[in-house]
N, C-alpha and C positions, 0 to 999 in steps of 0.2 A: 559105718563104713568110711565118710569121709572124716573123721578124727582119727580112725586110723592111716588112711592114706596122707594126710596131716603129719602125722608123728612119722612114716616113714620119709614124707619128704625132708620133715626138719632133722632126722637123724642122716642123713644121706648127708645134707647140706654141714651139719656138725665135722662126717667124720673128711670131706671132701675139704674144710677150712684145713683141719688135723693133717690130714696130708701133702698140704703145702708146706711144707720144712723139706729140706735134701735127703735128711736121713729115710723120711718115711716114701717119700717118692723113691728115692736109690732102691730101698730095699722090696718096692714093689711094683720094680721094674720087669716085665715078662721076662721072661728065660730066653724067648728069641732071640732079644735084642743082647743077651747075657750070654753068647754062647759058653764063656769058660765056667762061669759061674751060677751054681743055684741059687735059692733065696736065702739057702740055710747059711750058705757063704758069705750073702751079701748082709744079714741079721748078724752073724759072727763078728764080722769085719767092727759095725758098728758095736758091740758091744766090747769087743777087747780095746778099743780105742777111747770108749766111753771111763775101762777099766784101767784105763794108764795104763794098757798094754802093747806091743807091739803087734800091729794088725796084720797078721800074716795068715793067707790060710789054703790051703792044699785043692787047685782048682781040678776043673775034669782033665783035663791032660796031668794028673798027677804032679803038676810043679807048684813052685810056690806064688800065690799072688801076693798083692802087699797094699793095702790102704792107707795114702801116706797124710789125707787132711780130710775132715770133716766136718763144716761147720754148718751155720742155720740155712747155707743158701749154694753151698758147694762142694764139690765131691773131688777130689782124686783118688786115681788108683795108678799101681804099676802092677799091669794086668801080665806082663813078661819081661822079660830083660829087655825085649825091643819095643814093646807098645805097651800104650798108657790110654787112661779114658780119663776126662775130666766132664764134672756138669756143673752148670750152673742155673740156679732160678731166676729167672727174670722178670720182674715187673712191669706186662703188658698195659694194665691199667690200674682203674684204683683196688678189683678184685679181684683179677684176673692173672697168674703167675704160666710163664713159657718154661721150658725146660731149654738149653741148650746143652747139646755134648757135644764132646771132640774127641775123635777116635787117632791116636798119632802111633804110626809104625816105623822105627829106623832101622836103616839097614845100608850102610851107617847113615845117610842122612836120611831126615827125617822128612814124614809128608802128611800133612792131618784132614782129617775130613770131618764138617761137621754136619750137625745134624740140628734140628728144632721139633720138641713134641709139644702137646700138651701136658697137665700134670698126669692123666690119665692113659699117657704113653699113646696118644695119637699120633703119627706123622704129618706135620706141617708142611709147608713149600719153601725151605731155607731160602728160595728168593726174593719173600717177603718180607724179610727179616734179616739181608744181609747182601751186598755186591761184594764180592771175594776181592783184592785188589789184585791187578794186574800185573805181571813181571816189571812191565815199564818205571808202574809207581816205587821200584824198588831202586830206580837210577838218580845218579845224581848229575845232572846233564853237565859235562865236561865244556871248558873252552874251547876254543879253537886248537890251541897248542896242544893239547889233550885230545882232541878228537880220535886220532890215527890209534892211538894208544890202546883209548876204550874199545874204537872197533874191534878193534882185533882182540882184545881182552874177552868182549861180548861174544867174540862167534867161539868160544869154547864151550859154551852152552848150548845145549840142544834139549831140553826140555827142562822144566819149572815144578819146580818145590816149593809147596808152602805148609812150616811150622806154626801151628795155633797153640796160643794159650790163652786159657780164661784166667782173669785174674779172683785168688782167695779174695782179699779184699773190697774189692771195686766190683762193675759190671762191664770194663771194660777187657778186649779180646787183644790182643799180643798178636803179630805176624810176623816172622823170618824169613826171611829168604833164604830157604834149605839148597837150593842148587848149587852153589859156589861148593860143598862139603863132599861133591862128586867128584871136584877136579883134582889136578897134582898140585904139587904146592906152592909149584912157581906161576901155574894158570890162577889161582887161588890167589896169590898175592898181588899179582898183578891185575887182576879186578879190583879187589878189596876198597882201592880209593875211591873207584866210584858208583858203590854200594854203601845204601841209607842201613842202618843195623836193625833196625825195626819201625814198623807202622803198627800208629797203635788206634783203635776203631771204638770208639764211646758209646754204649746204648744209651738213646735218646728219642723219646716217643716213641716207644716200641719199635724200634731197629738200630741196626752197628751202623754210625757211621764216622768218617777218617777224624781223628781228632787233630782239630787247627792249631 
């Protein structure tokens, strides 16, 4: 009895290393969290991409999804023409790997919301693992001469957009300031000057935080 319980632990422990890659976690991700998408879609996805093929494949609302990157630690998709999912793996400790996603919907500008699992599609408490940054840190504090300018640039805004991106390469997260893409073009320009174009946030001991 205990060589067997033995052998199912170390087979547990095997196939739980095996599913820390993106591809194998992506593809056995619950279906809740998938609403458009079944497993057969998200197995597909990976293997026409694997095939030097174009990943494209026919979700439940009948339209078309598209998987545009795959590699050992990240995922995107363009799940519609207006929203997109990305993940990313992240290295909690020396054994231990997080899941991050970003769920972003435009319409036309865009607004992302993330998320944090385990590899086993738990849900975490993203505020252990991230401070969102602030509208504020998106300004670039004006002179004096400039002050009058900004104000009044500023009060064209009345609510806060933020674009997330995870970076292919890196474990770093990408933020925009999506609210400017609400206004007209002359409220729009006349912020512009003083508006930072992106914040960009480094995971570092297991959390994002602002890169100096």
């Amino acid at each position: 009895m205990k060589k067997i319980l033995l052998l199912c632990f170390l087979m547990t422990c095997v196939i739980s290393l095996h599913a820390q890659d993106a591809k194998s976690v992506f593809i056995n991700m619950p279906d809740s969290l998938s609403p458009l998408l079944t497993k057969v879609n998200r197995e597909d996805f990976a293997d026409f991409l694997e095939s030097n093929m174009k990943a494209q494949v026919k979700n439940k609302m009948d339209k078309m999804s598209e998987m545009k990157t795959l590699t050992k630690d990240y995922v995107y998709l363009q799940t519609t023409p207006q929203s997109s999912f990305q993940m990313k793996l992240l290295q909690l400790n020396d054994t231990t790997k997080i899941i991050c996603v970003v769920n972003t919907v435009c319409g036309p500008a865009c607004d992302s919301r993330i998320l944090f699992y385990t590899t086993a599609w738990k849900e975490l408490p993203a505020k252990d693992y991230i401070e969102l940054p602030k509208m504020e840190q998106f300004f670039i504090t004006p002179d004096s001469t400039q002050l009058e300018a900004f104000n009044n640039a500023r009060a064209a805004l009345d609510f806060y957009l933020l674009k997330s991106d995870l970076s292919k390469d890196s474990s770093d997260i990408t933020f925009t300031f999506a609210s400017p893409e609400y206004l007209d073009e002359t409220a729009a320009k006349d912020l512009a000057p003083f508006v930072k174009k992106a914040l960009v946030y480094v995971w570092k001991e297991g959390r994002f935080t602002l890169k100096m």
